[in-house]
C-alpha positions in Angstrom: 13.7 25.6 -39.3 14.4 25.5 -35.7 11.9 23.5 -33.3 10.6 25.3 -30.4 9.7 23.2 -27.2 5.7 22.7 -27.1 3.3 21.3 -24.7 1.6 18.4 -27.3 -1.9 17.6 -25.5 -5.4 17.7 -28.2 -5.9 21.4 -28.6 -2.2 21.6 -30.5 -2.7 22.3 -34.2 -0.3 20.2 -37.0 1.7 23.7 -37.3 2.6 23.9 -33.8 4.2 20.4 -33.6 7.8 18.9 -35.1 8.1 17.9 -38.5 7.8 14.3 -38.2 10.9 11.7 -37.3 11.9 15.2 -35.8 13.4 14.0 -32.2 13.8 17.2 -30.0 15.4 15.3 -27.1 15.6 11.9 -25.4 13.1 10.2 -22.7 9.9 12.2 -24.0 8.8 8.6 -24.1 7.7 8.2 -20.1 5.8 11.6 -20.9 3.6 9.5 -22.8 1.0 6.5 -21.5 1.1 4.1 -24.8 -0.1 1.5 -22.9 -3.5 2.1 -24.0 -2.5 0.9 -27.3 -2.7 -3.2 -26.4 -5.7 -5.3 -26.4 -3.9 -7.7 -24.2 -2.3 -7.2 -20.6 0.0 -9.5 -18.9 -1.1 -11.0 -15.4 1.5 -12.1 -13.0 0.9 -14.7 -10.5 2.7 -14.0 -7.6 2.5 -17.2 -6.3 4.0 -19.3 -8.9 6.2 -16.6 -9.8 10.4 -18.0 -8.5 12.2 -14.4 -9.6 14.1 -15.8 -11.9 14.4 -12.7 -14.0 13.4 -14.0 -17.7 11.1 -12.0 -18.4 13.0 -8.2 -17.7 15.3 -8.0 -19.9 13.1 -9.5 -22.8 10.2 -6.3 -22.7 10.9 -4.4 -25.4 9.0 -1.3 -23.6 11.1 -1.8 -20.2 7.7 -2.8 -18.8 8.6 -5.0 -15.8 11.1 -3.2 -13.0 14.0 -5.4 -11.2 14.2 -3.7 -7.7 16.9 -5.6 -5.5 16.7 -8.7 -7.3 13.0 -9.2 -7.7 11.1 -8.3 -10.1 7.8 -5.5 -9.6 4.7 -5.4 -10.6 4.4 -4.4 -14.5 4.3 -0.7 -15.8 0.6 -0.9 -17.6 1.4 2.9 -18.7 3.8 1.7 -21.2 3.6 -1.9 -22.0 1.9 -2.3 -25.7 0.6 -6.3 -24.4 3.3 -8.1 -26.7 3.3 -11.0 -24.5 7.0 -11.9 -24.9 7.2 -12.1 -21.3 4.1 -14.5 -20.6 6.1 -16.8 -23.2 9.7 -16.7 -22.0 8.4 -17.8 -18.2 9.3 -20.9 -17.2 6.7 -21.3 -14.6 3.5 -19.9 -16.4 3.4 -17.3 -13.9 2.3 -14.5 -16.9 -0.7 -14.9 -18.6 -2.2 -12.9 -21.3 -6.3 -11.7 -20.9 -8.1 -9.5 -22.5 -7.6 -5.4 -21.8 -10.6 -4.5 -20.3 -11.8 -0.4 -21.4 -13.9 1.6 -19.3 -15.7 3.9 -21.0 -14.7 6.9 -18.4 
C-alpha cells in the first residue's frame, strides 16, 4: 500500500491517515504543538540565570535554543514539562509551576 501525503487536522477519518509506526518523512514533528501535553512548564529566571548552557543539550524535545552562546527563551510548543532542565541548573534559575489552561 502506498501512503499518499494528507493534511491530518480533526475532520480526517482513520482511512485517510498512515497505518501506524508508518513514518512518511522526517521533521513532521515541528508541524505539531505537543506541548499541550505537560501539566508542568519550566520558568526561567533571567536574572539568576549565568548561561552556562546545562540545561540545552539535556531537553529531550530540543526545547531551549542556544543563539550565539546564550541560551533563548523555551519553545512551550514542543516541550512536554519533563523538568530535566529545572534539575540539571546549577543556579535554580528553572523552576517548575503548574501549566495553567484557558478554556479558549
Amino acid at each position: 500500500m502506498k501512503h499518499k501525503n494528507v493534511e491530518i487536522n480533526e475532520k480526517i477519518g482513520w482511512r485517510d491517515i498512515s497505518v501506524a509506526g508508518h513514518i512518511t518523512g522526517g521533521g513532521t514533528s515541528k508541524e505539531f504543538h505537543t506541548g499541550d501535553w505537560r501539566n508542568l512548564r519550566p520558568v526561567l529566571v533571567l536574572e539568576k540565570c549565568k548561561q552556562c548552557l546545562l540545561c540545552a543539550p539535556v531537553c529531550p524535545d530540543s526545547s531551549i535554543a542556544v543563539t550565539r552562546g546564550k541560551r533563548q527563551e523555551f519553545d512551550y510548543d514542543h516541550c512536554k514539562g519533563c523538568g530535566i532542565c529545572a534539575r540539571v541548573c546549577p543556579f535554580d534559575a528553572i523552576y517548575m509551576e503548574k501549566e495553567v489552561v484557558s478554556d479558549d
